[in-house]
C-alpha positions in Angstrom: -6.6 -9.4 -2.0 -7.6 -8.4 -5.3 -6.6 -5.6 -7.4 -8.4 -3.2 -9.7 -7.5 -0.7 -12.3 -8.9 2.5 -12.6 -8.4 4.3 -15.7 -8.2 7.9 -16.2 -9.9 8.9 -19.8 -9.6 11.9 -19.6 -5.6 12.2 -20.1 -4.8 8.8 -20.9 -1.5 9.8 -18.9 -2.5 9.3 -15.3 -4.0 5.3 -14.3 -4.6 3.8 -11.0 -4.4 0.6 -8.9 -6.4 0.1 -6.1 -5.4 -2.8 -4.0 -8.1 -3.7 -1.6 -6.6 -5.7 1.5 -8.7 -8.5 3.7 -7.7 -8.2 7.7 -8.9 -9.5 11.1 -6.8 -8.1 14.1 -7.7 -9.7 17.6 -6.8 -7.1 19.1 -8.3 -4.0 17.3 -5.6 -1.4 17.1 -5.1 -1.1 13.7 -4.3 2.6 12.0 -2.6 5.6 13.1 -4.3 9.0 14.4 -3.0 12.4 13.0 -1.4 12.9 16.3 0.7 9.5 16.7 3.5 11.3 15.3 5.8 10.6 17.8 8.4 7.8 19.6 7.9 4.4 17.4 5.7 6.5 15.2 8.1 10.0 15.0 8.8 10.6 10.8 12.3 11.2 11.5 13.6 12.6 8.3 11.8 9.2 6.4 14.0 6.6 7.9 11.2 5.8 10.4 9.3 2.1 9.1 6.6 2.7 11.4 5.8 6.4 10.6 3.9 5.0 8.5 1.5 1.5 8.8 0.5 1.0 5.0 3.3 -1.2 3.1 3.7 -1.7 -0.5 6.5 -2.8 -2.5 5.7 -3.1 -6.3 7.7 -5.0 -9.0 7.8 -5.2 -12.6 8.7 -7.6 -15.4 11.9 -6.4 -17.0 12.7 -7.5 -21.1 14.2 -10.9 -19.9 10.6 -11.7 -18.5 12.0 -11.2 -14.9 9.9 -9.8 -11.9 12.0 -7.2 -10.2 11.1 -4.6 -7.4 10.8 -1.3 -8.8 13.7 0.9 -7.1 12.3 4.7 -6.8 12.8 7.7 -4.3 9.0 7.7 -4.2 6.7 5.4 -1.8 3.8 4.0 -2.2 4.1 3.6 1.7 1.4 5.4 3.3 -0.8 5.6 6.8 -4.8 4.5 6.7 -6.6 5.6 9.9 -7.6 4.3 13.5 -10.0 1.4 13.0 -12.9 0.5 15.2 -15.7 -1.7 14.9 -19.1 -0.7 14.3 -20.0 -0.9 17.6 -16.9 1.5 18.8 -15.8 -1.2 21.4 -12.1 -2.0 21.8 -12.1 -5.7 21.0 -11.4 -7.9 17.1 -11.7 -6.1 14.3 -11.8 -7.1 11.0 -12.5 -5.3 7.3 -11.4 -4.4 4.0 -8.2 -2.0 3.6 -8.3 0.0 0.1 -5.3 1.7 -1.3 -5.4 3.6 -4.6 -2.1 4.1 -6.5 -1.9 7.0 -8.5 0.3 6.0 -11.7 1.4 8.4 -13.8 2.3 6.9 -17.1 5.2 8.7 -18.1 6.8 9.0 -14.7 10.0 7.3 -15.8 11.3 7.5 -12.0 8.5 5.1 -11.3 9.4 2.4 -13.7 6.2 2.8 -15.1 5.6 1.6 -19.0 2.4 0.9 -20.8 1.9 -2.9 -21.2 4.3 -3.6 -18.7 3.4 -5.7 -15.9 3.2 -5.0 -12.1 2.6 -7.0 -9.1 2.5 -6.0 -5.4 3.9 -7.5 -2.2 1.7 -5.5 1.0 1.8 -5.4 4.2 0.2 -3.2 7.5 1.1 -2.7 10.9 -0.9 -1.9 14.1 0.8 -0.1 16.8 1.9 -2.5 18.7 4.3 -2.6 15.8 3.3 -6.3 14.7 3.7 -6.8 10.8 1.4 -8.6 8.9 1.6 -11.3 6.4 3.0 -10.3 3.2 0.3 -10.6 0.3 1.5 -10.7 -2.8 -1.3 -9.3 -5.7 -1.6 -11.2 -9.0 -0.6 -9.5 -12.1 -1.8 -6.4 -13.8 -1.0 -5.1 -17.5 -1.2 -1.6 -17.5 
């Protein structure tokens, strides 16, 4: 897994993170269509996991040099599409998952500080509804 920061010049307000995820699945059905919307993957008002197949939780060092999850309404949960090898055969697929995270760096929902440091703990589903490994990123400084 490695992370990378993208910086926005322009504002100097906005920054990103984009975590780019490693993944074999032996059975090669990873991702989510626009249409699987419903039963296991229904969005039911948000309280549905597997709505969505893309999980991140990030955390933060607090002042007494503490890593901590970062507690938010907003998700950096999200869906990435169907997957298929290059051949289009059902069968073991396996790839790189990229994620940007848009940070806006006075969103004070967010947690989000400059010179503070975040980490992330990811995850991804396929629709069978097996879980991954948890990952955890290494440190970044924004």
């Amino acid at each position: 897994m490695k992370v990378i920061r993208l910086n926005d010049i322009r504002s100097g307000l906005r920054d990103s993170i984009e975590v780019a995820l490693n993944f074999e699945d032996g059975d090669g059905d990873l991702g989510l269509s626009p249409t699987d919307t419903a039963g296991a993957f229904a969005y039911n008002k948000g309280r549905n996991r597997y709505y969505e197949n893309y999980f991140i939780q990030p955390y933060y060092k607090n002042r007494q040099g503490v890593f901590v999850p970062v507690i938010s309404t907003i998700t950096q949960n999200g869906r990435f599409p169907r997957l298929t090898n290059a051949d289009a055969r059902p069968g073991p697929i396996k790839g790189v998952l990229r994620r940007a995270i848009g940070i806006s760096l006075i969103d004070t929902a967010y947690s989000v500080r400059p010179g503070r440091e975040y980490y992330f703990k990811v995850s991804i589903a396929d629709r069978a509804l097996h879980e991954s490994n948890v990952v955890t990123t290494e440190t970044v400084k924004l």
